[in-house]
C-alpha positions as CSV (number, residue, x, y, z in Angstrom):
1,X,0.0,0.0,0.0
2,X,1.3,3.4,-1.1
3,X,2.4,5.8,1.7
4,X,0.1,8.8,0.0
5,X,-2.9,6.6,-0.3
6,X,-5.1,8.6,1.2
7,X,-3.9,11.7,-0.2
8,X,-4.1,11.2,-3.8
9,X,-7.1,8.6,-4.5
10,X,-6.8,7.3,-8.2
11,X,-8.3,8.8,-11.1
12,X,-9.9,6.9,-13.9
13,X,-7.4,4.2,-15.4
14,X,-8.3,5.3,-19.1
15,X,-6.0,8.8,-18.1
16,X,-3.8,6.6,-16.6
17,X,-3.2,4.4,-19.8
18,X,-3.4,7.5,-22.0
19,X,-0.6,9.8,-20.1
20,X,1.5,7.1,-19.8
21,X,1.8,6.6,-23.3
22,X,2.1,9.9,-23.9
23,X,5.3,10.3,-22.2
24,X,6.6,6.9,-23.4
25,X,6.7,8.1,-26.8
26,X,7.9,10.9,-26.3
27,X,10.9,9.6,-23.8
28,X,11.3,7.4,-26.7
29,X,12.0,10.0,-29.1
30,X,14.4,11.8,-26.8
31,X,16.4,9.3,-25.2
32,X,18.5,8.4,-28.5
33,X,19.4,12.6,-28.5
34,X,20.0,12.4,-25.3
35,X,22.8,9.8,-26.0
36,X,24.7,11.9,-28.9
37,X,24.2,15.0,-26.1
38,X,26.3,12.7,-24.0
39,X,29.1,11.0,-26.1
40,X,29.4,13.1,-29.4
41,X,30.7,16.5,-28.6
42,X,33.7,14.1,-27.0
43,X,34.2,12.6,-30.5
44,X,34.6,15.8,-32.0
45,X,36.7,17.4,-29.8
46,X,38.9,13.9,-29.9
47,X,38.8,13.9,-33.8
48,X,39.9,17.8,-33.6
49,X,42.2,16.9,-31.1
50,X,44.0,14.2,-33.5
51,X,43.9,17.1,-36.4
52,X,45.7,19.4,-33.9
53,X,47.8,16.9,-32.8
54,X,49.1,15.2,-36.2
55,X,48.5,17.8,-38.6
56,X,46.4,15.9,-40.6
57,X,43.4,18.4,-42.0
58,X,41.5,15.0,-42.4
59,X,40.7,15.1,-38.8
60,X,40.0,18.6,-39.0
61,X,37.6,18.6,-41.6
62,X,35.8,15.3,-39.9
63,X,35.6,17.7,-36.5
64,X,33.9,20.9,-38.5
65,X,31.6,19.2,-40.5
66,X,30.4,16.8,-37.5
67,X,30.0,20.3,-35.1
68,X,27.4,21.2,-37.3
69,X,25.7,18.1,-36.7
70,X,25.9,18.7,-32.9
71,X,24.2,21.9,-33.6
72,X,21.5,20.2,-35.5
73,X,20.6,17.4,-32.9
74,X,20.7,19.7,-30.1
75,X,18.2,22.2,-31.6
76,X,16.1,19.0,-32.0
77,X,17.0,17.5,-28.5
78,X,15.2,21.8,-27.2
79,X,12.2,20.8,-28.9
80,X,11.5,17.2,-27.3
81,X,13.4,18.0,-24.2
82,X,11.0,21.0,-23.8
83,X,8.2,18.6,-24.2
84,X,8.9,16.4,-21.8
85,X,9.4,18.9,-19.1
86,X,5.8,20.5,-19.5
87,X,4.8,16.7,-20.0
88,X,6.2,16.3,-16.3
89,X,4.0,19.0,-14.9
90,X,0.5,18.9,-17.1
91,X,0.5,15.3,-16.7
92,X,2.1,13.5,-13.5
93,X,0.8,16.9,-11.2
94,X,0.8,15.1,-8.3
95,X,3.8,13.9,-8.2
96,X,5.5,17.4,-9.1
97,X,4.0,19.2,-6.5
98,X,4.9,16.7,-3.8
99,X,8.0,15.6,-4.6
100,X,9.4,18.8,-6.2
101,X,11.5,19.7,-3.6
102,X,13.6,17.1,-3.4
103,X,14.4,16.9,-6.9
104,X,13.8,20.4,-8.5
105,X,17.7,20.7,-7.6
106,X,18.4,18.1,-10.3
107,X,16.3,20.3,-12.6
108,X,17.8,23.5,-11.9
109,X,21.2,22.2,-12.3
110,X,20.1,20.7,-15.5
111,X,18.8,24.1,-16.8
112,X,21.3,25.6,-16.1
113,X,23.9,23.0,-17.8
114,X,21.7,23.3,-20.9
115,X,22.4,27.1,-21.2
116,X,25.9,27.0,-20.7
117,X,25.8,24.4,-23.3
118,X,23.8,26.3,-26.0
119,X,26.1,29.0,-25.6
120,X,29.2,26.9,-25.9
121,X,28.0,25.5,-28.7
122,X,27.3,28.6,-30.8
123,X,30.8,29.3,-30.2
124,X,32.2,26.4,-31.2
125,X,30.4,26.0,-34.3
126,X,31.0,29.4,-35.4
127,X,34.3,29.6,-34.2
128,X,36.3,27.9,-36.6
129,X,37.7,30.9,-38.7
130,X,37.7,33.7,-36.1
131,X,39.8,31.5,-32.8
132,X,42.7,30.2,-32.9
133,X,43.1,26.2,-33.0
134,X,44.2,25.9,-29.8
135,X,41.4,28.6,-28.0
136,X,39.0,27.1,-30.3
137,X,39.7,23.9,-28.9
138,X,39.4,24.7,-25.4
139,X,36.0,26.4,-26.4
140,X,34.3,22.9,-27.0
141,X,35.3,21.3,-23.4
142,X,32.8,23.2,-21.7
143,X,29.9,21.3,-24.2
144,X,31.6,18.2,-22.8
145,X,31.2,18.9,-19.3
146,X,27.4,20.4,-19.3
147,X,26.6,17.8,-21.3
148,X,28.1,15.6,-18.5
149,X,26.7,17.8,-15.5
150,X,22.9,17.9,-17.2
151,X,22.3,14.2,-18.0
152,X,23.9,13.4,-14.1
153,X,21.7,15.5,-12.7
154,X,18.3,13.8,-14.6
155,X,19.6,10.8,-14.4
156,X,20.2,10.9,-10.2
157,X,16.4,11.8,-10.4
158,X,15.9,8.8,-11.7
159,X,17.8,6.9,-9.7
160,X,15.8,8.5,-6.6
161,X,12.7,7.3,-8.2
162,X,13.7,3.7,-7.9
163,X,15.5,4.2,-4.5
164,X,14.1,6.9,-2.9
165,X,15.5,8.6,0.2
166,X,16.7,12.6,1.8
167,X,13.1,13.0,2.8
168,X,10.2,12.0,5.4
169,X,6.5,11.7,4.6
170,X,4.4,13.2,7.4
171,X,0.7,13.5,7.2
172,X,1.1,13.1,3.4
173,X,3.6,15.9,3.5
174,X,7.2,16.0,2.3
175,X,9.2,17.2,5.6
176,X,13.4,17.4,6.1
177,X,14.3,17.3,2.5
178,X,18.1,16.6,2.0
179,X,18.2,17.3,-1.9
180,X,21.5,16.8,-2.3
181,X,21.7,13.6,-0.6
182,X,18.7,12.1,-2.2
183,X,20.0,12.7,-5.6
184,X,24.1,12.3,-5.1
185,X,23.7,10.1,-2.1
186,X,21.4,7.6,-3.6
187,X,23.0,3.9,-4.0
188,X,21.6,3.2,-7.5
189,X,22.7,6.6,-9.4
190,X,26.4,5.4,-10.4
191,X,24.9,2.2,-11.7
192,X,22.5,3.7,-13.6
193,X,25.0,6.5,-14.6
194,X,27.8,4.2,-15.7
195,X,24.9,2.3,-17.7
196,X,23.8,5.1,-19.1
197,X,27.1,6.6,-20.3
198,X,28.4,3.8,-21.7
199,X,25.0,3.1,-23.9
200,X,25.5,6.5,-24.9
201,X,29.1,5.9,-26.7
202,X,27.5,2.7,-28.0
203,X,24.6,4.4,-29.9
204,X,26.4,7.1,-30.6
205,X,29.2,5.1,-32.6
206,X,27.6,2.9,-33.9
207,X,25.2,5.3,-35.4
208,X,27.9,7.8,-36.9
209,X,30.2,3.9,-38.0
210,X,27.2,2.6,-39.8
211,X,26.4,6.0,-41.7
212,X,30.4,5.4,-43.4
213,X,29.9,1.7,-43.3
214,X,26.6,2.4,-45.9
215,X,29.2,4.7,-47.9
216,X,31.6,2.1,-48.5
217,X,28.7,-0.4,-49.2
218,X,28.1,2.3,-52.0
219,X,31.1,2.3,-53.3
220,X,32.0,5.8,-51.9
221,X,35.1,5.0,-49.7
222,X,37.9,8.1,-49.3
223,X,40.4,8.5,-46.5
224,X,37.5,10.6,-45.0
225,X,35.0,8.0,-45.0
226,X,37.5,5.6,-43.8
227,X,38.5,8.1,-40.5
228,X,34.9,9.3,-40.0
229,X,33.6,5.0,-39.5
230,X,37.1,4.1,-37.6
231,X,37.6,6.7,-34.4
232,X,33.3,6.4,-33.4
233,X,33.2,2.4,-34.3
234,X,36.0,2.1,-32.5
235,X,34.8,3.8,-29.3
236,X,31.7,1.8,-29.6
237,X,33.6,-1.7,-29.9
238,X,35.4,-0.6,-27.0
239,X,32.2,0.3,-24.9
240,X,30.6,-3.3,-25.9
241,X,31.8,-5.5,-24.1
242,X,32.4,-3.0,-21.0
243,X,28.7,-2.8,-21.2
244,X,28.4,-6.6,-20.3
245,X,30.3,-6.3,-17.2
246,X,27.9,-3.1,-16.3
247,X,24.9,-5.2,-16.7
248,X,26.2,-7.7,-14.5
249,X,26.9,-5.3,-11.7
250,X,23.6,-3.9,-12.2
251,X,21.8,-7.0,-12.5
252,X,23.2,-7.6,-8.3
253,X,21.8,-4.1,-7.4
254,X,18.2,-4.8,-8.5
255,X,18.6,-8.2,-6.9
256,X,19.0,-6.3,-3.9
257,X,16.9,-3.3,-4.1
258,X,14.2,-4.0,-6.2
259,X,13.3,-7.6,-5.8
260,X,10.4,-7.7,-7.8
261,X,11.9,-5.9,-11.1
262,X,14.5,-8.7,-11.5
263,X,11.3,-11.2,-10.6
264,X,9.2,-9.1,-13.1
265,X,12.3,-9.4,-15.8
266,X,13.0,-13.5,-15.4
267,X,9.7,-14.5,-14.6
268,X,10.0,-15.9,-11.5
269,X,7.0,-16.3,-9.3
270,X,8.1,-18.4,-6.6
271,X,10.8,-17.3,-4.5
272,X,13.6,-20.2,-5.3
273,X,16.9,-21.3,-4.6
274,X,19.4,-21.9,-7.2
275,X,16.7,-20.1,-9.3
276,X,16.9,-20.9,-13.2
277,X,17.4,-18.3,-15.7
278,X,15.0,-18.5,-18.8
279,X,16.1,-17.1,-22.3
280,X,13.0,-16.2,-24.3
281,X,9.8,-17.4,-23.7
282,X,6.2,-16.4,-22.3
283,X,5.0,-15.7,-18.7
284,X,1.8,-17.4,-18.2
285,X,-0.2,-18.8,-15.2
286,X,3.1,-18.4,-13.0
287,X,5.6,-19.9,-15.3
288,X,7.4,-19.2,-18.7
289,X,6.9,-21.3,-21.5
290,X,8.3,-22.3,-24.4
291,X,11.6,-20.4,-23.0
292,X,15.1,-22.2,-22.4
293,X,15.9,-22.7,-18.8
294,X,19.8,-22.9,-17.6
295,X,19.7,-24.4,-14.1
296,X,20.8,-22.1,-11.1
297,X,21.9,-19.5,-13.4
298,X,19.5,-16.6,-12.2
299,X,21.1,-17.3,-8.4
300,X,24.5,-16.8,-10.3
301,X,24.3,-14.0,-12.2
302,X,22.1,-11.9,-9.1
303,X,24.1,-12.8,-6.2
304,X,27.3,-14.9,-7.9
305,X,26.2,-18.1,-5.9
306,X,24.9,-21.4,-7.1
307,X,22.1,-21.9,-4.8
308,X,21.2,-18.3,-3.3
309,X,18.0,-17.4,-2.6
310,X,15.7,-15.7,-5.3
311,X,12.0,-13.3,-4.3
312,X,9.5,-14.2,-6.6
313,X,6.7,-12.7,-7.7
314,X,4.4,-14.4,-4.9
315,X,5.7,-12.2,-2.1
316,X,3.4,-9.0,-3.3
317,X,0.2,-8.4,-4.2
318,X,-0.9,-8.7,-8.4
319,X,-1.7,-4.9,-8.0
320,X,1.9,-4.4,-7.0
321,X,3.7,-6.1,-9.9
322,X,4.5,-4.6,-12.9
323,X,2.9,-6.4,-16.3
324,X,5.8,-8.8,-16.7
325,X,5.7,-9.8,-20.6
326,X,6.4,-6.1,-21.2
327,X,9.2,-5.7,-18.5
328,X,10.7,-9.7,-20.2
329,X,10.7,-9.1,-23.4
330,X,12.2,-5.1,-23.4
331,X,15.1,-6.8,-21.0
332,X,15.8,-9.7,-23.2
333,X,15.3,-7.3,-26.1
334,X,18.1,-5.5,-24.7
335,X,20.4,-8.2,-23.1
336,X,20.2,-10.3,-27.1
337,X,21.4,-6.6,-29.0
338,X,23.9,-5.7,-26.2
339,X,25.1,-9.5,-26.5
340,X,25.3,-9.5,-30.4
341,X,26.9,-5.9,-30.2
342,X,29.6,-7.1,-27.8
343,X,30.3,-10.2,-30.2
344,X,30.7,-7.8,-33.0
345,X,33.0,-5.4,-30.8
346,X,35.2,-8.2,-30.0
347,X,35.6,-9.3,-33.9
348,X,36.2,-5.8,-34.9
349,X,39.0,-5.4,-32.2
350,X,40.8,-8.6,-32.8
351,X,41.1,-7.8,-36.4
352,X,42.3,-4.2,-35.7
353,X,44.9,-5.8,-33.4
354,X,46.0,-8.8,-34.9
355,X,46.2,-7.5,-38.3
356,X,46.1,-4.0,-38.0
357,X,43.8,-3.3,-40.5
358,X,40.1,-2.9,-41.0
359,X,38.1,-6.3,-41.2
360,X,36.9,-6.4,-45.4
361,X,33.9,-8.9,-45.5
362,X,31.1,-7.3,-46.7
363,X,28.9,-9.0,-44.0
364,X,30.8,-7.0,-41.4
365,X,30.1,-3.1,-43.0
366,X,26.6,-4.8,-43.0
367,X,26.2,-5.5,-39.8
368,X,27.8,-2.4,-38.6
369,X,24.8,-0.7,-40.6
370,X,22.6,-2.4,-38.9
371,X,24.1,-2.0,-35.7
372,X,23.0,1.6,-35.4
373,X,19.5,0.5,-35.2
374,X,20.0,-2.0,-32.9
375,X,21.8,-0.3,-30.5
376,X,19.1,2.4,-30.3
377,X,16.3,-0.2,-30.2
378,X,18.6,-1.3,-27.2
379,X,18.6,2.1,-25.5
380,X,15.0,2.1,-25.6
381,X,14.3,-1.4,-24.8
382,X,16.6,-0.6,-21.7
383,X,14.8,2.5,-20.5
384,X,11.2,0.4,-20.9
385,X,12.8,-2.3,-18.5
386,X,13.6,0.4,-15.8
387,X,10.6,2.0,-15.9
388,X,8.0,-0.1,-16.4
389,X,9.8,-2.7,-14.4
390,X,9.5,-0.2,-11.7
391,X,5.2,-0.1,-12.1
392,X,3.2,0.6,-10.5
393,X,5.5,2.9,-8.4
394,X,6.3,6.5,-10.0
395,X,8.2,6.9,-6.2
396,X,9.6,3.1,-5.6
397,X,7.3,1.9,-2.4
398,X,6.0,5.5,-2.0
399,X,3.9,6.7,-4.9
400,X,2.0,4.5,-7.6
401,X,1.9,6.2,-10.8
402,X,-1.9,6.3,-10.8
403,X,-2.0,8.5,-7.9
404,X,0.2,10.6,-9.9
405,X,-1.5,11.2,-12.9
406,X,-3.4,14.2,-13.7
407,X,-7.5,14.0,-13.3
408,X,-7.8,16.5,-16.1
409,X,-9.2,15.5,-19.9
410,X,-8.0,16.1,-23.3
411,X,-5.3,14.1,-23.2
412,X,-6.1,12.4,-26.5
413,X,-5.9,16.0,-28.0
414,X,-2.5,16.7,-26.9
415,X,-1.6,13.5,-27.9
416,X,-2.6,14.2,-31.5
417,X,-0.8,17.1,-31.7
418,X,2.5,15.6,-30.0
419,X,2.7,13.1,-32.9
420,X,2.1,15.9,-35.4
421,X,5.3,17.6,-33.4
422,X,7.2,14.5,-33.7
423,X,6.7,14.2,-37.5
424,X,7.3,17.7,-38.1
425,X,10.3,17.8,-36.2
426,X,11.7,14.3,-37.8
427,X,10.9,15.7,-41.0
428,X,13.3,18.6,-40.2
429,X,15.6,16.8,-39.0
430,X,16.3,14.2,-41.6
431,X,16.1,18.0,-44.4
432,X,18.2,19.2,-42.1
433,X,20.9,16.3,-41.8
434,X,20.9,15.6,-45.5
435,X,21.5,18.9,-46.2
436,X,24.8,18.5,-44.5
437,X,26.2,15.5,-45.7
438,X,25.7,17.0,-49.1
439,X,27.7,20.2,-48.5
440,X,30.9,20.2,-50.2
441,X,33.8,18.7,-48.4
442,X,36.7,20.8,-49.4
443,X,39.4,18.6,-48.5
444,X,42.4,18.2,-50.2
445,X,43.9,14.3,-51.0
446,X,41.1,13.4,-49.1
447,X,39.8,11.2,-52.3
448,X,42.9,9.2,-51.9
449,X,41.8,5.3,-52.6
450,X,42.2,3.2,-49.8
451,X,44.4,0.7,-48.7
452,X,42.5,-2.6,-49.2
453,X,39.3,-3.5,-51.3
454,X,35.8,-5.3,-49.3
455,X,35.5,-9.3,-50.0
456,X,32.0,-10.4,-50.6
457,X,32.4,-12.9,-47.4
């Protein structure tokens, strides 16, 4: 039972439904920009680094024409990221106005990154013929760091959703608030954080390899091409496998502190030891079927013992559990991508470092095209896993979601019009983008052939 029962009585379920998929989508359309906020002003100011560094105007030209780009996904990241903070007001109300001081810090701090970061960003975009290399340089690190300081600060609010703490709930009122200590001192923000940032460098180079990758498919492959896919698919290979070992630190701190996600995610329903894990498959009638069980392996990978003990689903109530075929298959969704992406990491890298050269199959540029995609669909899948794993809760164990949700009607209108946004904006964007990969490159040698030629397997 919810701690602000009485307080906040729930509204019908049909606003409930209909709010909740309005900020899914749009969370949905936001997260992957959130990710390039995150990792790609780094790879610029790396690839303009290297220019400086070597001399080569290759990396030079890479950095300038992929600034623009920056500039282009963060107008678009204004416009969805302005959505979803009037989405947090007009449509969870309740859980604004109680809640809001003890993480309207993580806001503010947010804001705040995001101005320094538009201004920074102007600069640097603008500032390649009027400042010097080295100034002009030192003009993109702040980008770097707001980037760093705004998605910290959102992302310790949601790690205060799923373990929240610096406050006490008296009479239905929010008393001895300790923002700073809810949001940095919470013991599931550097999990989440670590999670997040790497998935960022993941979806980020994958992304930017996969657009060269389709080039050399083509039959357009320059040195340019060939730097532009190497420096961000070799970040992402890198990040891969890391992201593995993440997932497995992370999968021990939901064992621990929200039981019934990881029950929700394997489909457990009765608490077990030397619980078995269950790849694919359907949760029905307090089992999965048609899924493949590995003995003891859930006990393993949660607590890294053979027979340790496992909460199932049975220790709550059915209104207390999230809907657990959604919460399954977004996790498996992301645990098969992030397990194919890894594989593909680890070919790329051994080729790189046992020949020291680029792998030439065509089945490899393929599936680094693809891989763009997928690691996006991953990102979302991932996001769906925490937060729907985390239903019926808005506030983990303090506030359900429904006694959040706004009483007021219309929703369906507004939802209309967000999709007409989202197409608009898409539209824009994809204008936009082409636009700039047609520009002229101005690059001398940089149609130099390459080194080797692709084999058809």
């Amino acid at each position: 039972m919810s701690m602000l029962a009485a307080a906040f009585p729930p509204v019908h379920q049909e606003y409930l439904l209909q709010a909740r998929q309005m900020q899914a989508l749009s969370f949905a359309v936001h997260i992957p920009l959130v990710c390039f906020g995150i990792a790609f002003p780094a790879m610029v100011l790396f690839m303009e680094w290297l220019g400086m560094r070597t001399g080569d105007p290759v990396y030079r030209t890479v950095a300038r024409r992929w600034s623009r780009i920056v500039l282009a996904l963060f107008a678009i990241g204004v416009i969805t990221g302005t959505i979803l903070s009037f989405e947090m007001g007009l449509l969870w109300p309740n859980f604004t106005a109680t809640f809001g001081s003890v993480f309207g810090l993580g806001f503010a701090i947010e804001g705040f990154s995001f101005f320094m970061e538009a201004i920074f960003i102007g600069i640097y975009t603008y500032g390649w013929d009027r400042l010097s290399p080295r100034v002009h340089f030192v003009s993109g690190l702040p980008i770097v760091i707001t980037g760093f300081t705004g998605s910290l600060t959102v992302i310790a609010v949601n790690a205060w959703m799923n373990h929240p703490g610096g406050f006490r709930l008296v009479g239905g009122r929010v008393v001895d608030v300790d923002p700073l200590g809810a949001l940095f001192g919470n013991s599931m923000l550097w999990s989440e954080l670590i999670h997040m940032y790497i998935a960022g460098y993941m979806v980020t180079g994958f992304v930017m390899a996969g657009v060269y990758a389709f080039c050399r498919l083509r039959g357009r492959w320059t040195r340019y091409e060939r730097v532009a896919m190497t420096i961000p698919l070799t970040i992402a290979c890198l990040a891969a496998p890391v992201q593995v070992l993440v997932g497995d630190w992370i999968a021990r701190v939901i064992a621990v502190e929200q039981p019934i996600k990881l029950a929700a995610l394997e489909g457990l329903y009765r608490t077990t030891r030397g619980a078995s894990e269950h790849i694919l498959g359907w949760y029905t009638g307090g089992q999965i079927k048609y899924g493949i069980g590995i003995p003891h392996f859930l006990s393993l990978l949660a607590f890294h013992s053979w027979n340790a003990r496992v909460t199932g689903l049975e220790t709550v109530s059915a209104s207390q559990r999230p809907p657990i075929n959604v919460t399954r298959l977004s996790f498996q969704t992301m645990v098969g991508i992030g397990t194919l992406l890894a594989l593909l990491g680890l070919f790329y890298l051994f080729v790189r470092i046992r020949r020291r050269r680029l792998p030439l199959s065509k089945w490899f540029y393929s599936a680094v095209v693809a891989a763009g995609p997928a690691a996006t669909v991953a990102l979302i899948a991932g996001w769906v896993t925490t937060e729907v794993g985390r239903q019926p809760w808005v506030v983990y164990h303090v506030m359900t979601t429904a006694q959040s949700v706004t009483g007021a009607s219309g929703i369906p209108v507004g939802y209309t019009v967000l999709v007409i946004t989202y197409i608009a904006v898409a539209g824009a964007m994809l204008w936009i983008l082409r636009r700039l990969a047609r520009s002229p490159l101005d690059l001398p040698g940089a149609d130099a052939p390459p080194d080797s030629t692709l084999q058809p397997a």
